[in-house]
C-alpha positions in Angstrom: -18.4 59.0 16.0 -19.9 56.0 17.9 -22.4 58.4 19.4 -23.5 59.4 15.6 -23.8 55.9 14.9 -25.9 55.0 17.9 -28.4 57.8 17.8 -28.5 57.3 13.7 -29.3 53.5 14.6 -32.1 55.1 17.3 -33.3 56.7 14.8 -33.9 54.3 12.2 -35.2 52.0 14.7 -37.9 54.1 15.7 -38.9 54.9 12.2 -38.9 51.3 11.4 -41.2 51.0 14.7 -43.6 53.5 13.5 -43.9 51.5 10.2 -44.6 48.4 11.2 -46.0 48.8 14.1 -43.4 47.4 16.8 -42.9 48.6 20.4 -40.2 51.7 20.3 -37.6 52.5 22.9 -38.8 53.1 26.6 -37.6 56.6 28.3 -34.6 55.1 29.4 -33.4 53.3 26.7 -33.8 56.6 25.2 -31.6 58.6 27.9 -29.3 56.1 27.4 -28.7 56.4 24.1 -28.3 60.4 23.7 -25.2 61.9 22.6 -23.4 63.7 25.3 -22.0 66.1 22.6 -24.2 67.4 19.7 -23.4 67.6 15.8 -23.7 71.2 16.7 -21.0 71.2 19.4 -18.7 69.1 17.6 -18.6 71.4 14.5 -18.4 74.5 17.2 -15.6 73.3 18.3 -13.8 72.0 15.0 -14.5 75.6 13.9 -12.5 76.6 17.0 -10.0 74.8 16.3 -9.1 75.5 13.0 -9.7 79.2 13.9 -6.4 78.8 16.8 -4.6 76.9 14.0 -4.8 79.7 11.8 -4.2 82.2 14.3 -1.2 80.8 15.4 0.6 80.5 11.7 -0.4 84.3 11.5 1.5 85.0 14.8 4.4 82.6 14.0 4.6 84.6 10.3 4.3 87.9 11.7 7.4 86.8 14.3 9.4 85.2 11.2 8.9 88.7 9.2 10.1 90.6 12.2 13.7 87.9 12.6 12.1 86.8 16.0 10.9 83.2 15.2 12.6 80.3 13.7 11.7 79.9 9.9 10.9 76.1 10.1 8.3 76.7 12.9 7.0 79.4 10.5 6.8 76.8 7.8 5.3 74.2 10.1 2.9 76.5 11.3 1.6 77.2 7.5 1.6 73.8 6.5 -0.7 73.4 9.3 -2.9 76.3 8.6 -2.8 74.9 5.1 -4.4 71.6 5.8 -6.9 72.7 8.3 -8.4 75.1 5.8 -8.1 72.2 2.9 -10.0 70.5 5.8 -12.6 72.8 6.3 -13.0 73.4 2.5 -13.3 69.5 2.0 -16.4 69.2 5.3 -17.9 72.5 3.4 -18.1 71.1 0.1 -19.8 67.6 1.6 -22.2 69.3 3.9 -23.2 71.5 0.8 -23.5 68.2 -1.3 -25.6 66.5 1.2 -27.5 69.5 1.3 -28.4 69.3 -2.4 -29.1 66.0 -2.1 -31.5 66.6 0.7 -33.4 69.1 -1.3 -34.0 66.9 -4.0 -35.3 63.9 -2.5 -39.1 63.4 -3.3 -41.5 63.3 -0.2 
């Protein structure tokens, strides 16, 4: 999160530079200041995530079905699954938003 803040600040700063004119960030200032984990990467591995999460309530069901797992770890399990897909329809429906919102700005 800080890392998002800092490279957003970055890049407002050198937008703002361009505008009016002022110096921008040396190299090194600029090395300094790069996220050591992408946007990208940390949405990969939220998606990974939620994908074990949901793998794991399926296993747990298909051992409670079969009389081999204990029902409130089957429960647990779902509840779980259940808020990481409420998760991921809640980051789905904002990035699509934004999205939107993007598109209909005016140049």
């Amino acid at each position: 999160m800080i890392n998002d803040v800092s490279s957003a600040l970055t890049a407002y700063q050198q937008a703002l530079g361009r505008i009016s004119g002022l110096p921008q960030m040396d190299k090194a200032d600029k090395a300094e200041s790069q996220p050591k984990e992408t946007f990208g990467d940390m949405v990969k591995t939220a998606v990974e995530e939620a994908t074990s999460t949901v793998k794991q309530a399926e296993t747990l069901s298909m051992l409670g079905i079969a009389g081999k797992a204990d029902v409130q770890d089957v429960v647990m399990a779902i509840s779980n699954a259940e808020h990481t897909l409420e998760t991921v329809v809640a980051f789905r429906d904002s990035a699509i938003k934004a999205y939107r919102e993007i598109i209909q700005m005016t140049i």
